[in-house]
N, C-alpha and C positions, 0 to 999 in steps of 0.2 A: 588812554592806553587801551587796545582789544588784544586779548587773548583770543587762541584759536586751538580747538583741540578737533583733531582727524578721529574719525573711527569707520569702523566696517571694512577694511582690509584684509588681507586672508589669501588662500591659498585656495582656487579653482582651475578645473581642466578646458581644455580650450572650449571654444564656446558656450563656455558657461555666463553667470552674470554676479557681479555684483554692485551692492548703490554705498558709497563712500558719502558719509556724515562730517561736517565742518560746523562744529558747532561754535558760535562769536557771544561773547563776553562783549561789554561795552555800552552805553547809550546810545550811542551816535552810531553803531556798527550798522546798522539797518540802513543807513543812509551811503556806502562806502560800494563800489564796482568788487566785485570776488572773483577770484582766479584759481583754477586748481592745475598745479603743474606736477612732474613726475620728473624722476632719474636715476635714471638704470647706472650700475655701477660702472665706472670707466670711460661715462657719459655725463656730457654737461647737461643741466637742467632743461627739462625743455615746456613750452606751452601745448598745455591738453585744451582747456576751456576757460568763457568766462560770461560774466553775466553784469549788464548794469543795475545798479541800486533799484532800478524801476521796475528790473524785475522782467523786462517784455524784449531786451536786447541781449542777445546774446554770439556766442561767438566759439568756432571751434579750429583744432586743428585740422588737415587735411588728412591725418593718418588715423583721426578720430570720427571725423563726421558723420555722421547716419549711425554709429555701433552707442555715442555715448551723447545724454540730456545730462547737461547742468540746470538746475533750478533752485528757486530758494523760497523759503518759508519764513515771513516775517513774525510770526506769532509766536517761533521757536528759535529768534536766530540762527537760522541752518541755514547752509548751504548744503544740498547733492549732489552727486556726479552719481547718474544709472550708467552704466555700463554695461554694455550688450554684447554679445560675440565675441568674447577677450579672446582673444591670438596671444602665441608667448611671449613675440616681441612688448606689448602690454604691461608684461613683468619690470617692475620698478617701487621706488618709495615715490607716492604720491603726495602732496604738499597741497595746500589748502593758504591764499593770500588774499591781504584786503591792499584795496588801492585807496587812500582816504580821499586824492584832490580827483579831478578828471582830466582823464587822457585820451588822445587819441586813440581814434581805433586800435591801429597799428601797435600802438606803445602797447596795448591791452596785453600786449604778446610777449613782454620784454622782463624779464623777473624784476629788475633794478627799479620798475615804475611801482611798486607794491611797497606798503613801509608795515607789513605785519605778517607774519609766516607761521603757521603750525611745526609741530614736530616732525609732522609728516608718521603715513601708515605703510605698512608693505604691502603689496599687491603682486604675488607671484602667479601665473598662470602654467600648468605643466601642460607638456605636447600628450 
């Protein structure tokens, strides 16, 4: 079993920044592909970023790329999402998942391939 707990959410103006903390419980979690998704209310879930267990592959969305780094840190079990130039579309609850098996690239992007989920953080950005 991994636990997954979000932190660093919060409330900044647009182009600000913030770095969102995924921190994993677990032995085996260091070995698992991480994903951090987001959903704005009224809105189905969607794929922000992810990263494979090695650490060196990683993968973003299109309405993310170049503003946000996912990374992670084995010594701490953490995952990060930095976050650059938030816009308000940005504004959402951010979710932090582990994928245990491996999956296609593709799938990387699909929430149902993940069997572990945080509480999820808010992350509102104002105009």
């Amino acid at each position: 079993q991994v636990q997954l707990v979000e932190s660093g959410g919060g409330l900044v103006q647009a182009g600000g920044s913030l770095r969102l903390s995924c921190s994993a419980s677990g032995r085996t979690s260091s070995s698992y592909d991480m994903g951090w998704f987001r959903q704005a209310p009224g809105k189905e879930r969607e794929f922000v970023a992810a990263i494979r267990w090695t650490g060196d592959i990683t993968y973003y969305a299109d309405s993310v790329q170049g503003r946000f780094t996912i990374s992670r840190e084995y010594a701490k079990n953490t995952v990060y999402l930095q976050m650059n130039s938030l816009k308000p579309e940005d504004t959402a609850v951010y979710y932090c998942a582990a994928c245990r098996f491996w999956v296609a690239d593709v799938l990387l992007r699909v929430p149902a391939h993940y069997d572990y989920w945080g509480q999820g953080t808010q992350v509102t950005v104002s105009s």
